[in-house]
Backbone bond lengths (Angstrom), bond angles and torsions (degrees), N, CA, C in turn:
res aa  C-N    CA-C-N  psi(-1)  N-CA   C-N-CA  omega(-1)  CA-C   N-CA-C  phi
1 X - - - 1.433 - - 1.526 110.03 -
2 X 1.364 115.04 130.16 1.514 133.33 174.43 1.708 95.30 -58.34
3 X 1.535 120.61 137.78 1.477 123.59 174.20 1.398 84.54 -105.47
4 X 1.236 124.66 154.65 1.960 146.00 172.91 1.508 102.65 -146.45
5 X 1.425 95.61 132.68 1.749 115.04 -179.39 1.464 100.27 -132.92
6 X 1.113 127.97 104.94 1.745 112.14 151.51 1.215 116.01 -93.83
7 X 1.685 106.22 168.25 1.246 109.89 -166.62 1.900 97.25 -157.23
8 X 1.399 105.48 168.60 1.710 102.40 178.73 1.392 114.80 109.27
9 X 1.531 126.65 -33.86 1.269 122.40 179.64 0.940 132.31 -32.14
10 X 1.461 136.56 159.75 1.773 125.69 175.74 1.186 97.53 177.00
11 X 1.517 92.64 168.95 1.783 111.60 166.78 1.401 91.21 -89.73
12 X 1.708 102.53 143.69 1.614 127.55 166.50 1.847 104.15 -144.99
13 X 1.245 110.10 162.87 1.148 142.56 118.15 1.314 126.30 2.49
14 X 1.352 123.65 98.45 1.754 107.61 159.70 1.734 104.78 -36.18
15 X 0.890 120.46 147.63 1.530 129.93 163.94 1.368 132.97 74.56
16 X 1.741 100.86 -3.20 1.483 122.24 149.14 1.682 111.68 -53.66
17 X 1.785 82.13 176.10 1.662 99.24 179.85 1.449 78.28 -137.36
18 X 2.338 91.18 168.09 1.161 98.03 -161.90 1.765 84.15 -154.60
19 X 1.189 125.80 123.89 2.200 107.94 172.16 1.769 84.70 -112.40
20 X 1.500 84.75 126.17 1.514 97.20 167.52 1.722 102.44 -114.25
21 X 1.551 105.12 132.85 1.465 117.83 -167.13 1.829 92.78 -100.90
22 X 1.381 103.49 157.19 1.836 128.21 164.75 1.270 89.95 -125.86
23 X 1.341 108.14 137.98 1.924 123.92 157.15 1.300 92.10 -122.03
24 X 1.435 93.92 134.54 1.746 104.91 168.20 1.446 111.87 -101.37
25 X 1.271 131.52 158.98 1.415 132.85 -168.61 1.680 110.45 -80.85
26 X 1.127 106.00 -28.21 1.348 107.11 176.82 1.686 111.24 -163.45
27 X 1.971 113.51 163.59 1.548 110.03 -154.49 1.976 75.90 -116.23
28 X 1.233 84.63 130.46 1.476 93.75 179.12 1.714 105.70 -98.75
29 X 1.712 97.23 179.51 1.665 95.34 -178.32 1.644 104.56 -90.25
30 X 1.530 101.22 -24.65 1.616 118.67 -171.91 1.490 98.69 -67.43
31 X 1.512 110.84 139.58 1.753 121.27 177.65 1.661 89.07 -70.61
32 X 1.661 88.69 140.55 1.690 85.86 160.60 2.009 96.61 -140.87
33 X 1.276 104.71 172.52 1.246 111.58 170.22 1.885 108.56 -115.31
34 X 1.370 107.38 157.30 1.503 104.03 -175.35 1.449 110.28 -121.19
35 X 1.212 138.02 130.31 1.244 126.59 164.11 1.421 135.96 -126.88
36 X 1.491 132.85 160.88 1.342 127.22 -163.71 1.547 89.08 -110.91
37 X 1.181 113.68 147.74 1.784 139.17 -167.36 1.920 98.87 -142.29
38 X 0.816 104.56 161.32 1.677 128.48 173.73 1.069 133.17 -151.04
39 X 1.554 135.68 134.81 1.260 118.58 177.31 1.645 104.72 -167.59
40 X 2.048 97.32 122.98 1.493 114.97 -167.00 1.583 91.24 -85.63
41 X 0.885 139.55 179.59 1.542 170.15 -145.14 1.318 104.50 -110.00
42 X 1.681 115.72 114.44 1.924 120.33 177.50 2.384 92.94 81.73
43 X 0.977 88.09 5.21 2.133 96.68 -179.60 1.610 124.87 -99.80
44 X 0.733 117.48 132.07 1.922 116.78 169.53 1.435 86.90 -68.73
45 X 1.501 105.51 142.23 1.318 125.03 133.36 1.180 127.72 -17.84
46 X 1.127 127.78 116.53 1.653 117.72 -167.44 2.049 99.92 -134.88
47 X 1.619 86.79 125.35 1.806 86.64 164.70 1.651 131.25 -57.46
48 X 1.042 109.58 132.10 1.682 111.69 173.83 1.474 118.15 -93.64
49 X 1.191 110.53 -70.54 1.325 129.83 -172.31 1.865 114.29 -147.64
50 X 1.851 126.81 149.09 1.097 124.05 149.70 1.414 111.85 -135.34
51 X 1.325 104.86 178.96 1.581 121.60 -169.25 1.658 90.51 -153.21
52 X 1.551 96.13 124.30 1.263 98.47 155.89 1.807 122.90 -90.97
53 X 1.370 110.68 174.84 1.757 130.59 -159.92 1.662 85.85 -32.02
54 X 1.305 115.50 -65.51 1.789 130.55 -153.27 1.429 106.34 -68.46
55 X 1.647 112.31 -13.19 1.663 106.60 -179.11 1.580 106.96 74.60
56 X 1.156 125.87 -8.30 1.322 145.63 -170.00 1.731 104.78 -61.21
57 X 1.439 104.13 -69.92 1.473 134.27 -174.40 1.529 108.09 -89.42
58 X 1.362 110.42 130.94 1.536 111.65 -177.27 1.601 108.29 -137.67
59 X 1.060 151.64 -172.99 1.604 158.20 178.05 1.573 110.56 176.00
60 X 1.143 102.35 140.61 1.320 113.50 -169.36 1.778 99.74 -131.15
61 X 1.395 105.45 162.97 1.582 110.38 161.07 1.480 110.68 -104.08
62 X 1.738 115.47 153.68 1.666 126.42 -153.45 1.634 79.46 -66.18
63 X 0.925 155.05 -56.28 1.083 156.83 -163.23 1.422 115.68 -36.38
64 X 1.267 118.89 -87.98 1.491 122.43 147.89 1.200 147.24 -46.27
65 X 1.396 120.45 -16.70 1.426 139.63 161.98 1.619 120.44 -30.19
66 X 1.803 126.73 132.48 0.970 82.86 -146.92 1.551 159.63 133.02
67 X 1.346 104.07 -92.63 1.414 132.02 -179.87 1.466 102.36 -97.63
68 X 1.400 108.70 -67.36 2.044 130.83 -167.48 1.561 90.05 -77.44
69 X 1.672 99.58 161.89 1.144 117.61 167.51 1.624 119.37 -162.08
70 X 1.171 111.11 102.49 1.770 108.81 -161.36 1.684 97.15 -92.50
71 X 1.338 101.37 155.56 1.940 101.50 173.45 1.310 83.69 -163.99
72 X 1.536 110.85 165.35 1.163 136.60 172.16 1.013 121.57 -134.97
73 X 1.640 115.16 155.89 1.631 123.01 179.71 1.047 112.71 -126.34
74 X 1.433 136.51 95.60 1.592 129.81 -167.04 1.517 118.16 -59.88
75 X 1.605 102.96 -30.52 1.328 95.00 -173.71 1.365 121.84 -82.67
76 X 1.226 113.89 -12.00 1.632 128.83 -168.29 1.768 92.60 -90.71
77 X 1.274 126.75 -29.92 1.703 138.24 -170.32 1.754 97.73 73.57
78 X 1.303 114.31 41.12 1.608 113.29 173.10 1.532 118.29 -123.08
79 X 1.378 106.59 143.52 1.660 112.48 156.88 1.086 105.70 -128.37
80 X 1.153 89.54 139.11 1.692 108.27 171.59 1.768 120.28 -109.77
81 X 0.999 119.18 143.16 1.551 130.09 170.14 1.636 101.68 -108.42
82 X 1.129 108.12 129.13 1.226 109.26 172.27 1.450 103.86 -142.15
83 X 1.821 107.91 113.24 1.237 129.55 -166.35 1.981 105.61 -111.89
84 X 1.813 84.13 120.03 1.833 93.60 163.89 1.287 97.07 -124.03
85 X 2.085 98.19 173.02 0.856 131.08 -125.62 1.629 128.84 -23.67
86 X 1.198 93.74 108.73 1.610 124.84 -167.01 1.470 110.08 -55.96
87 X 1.097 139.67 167.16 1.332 149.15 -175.32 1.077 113.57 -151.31
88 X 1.495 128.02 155.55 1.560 131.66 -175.46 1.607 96.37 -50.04
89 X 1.730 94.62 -65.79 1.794 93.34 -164.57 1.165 112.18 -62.26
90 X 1.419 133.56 24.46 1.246 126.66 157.95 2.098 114.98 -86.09
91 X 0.847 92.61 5.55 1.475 108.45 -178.40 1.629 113.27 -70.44
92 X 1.315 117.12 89.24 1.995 124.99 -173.49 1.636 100.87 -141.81
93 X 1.137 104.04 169.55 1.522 118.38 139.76 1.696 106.96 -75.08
94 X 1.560 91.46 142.81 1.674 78.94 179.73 1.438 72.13 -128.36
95 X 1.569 96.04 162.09 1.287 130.26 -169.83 1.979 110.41 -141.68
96 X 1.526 105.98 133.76 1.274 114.05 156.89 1.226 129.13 -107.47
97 X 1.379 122.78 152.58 1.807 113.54 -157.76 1.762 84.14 -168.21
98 X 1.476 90.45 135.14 1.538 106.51 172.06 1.522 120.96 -131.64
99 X 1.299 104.20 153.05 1.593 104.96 176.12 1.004 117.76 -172.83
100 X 1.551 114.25 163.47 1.788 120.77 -139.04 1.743 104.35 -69.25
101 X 1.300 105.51 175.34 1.528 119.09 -167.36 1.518 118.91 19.62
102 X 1.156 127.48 -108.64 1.721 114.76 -153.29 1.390 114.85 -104.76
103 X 1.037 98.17 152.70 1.844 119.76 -169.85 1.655 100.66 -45.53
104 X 1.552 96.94 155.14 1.781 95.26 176.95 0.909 94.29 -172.18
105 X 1.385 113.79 151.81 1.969 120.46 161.60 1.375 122.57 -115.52
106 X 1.573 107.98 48.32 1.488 95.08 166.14 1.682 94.38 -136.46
107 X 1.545 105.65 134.96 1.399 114.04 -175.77 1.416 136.10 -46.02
108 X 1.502 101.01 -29.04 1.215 101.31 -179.79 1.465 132.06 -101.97
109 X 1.645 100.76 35.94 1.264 124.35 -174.29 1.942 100.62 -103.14
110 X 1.357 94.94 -25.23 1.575 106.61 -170.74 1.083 117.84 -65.18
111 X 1.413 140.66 105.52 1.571 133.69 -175.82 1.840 107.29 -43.45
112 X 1.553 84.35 -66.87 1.906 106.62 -155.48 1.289 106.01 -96.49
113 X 1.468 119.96 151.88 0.760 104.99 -175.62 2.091 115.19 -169.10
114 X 0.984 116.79 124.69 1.848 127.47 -159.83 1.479 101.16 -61.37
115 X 1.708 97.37 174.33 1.070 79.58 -161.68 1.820 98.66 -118.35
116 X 1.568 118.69 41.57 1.004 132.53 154.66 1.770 104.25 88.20
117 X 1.674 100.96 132.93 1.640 107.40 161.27 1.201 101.19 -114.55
118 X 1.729 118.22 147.12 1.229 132.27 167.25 1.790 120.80 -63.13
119 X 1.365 115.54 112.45 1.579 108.40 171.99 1.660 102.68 -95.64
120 X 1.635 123.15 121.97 1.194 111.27 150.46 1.386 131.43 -126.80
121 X 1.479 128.17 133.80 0.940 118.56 -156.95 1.738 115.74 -124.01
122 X 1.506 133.44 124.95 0.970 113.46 -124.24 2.115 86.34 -127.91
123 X 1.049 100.44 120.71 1.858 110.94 178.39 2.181 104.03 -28.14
């Protein structure tokens, strides 16, 4: 089993920035893809951004587009999201979640999965 930690959350600013990091517990030989998820309170789960294994391939939601920017470092076992200018409705738990071979944006494709940093973002 893939271990996931995020970290970075905070209160900001409409119009702040914010890089929220995932460390994975370990760099496997198997390709995996990584993705960022969110979810405000009484909300579905909603996709943000992915990156597949190679960092190559990325997807975003129209929402964040843009704004977010996910990358990865295989050797470090990190992704990072690094989100500008922020918006109220950017206000969730965000969550990272990975799973084997190719990139996707629907959650319940994601094996593994963190155990969420708070983004809040304040008018």
């Amino acid at each position: 089993q893939v271990q996931l930690v995020e970290s970075g959350g905070g209160l900001v600013q409409a119009g702040d920035s914010l890089r929220l990091s995932c460390a994975a517990s370990r760099r496997t030989v198997r390709a995996y893809a990584v993705g960022w998820f969110r979810q405000a309170p009484g909300k579905e789960r909603e996709f943000v951004a992915a990156v597949s294994w190679s960092g190559g391939t990325t997807n975003y939601a129209d929402s964040v587009k843009g704004r977010f920017t996910i990358s990865r470092d295989n050797a470090k076992n990190m992704v990072d999201l690094q989100m500008n200018s922020l918006k109220p409705e950017d206000t969730a738990v965000y969550y990272c979640a990975a799973k084997w071979d190719g990139i996707a944006w629907t959650s319940g494709l994601y094996n593994f999965w963190g155990q969420g940093t708070q983004v809040t973002v304040s008018s």
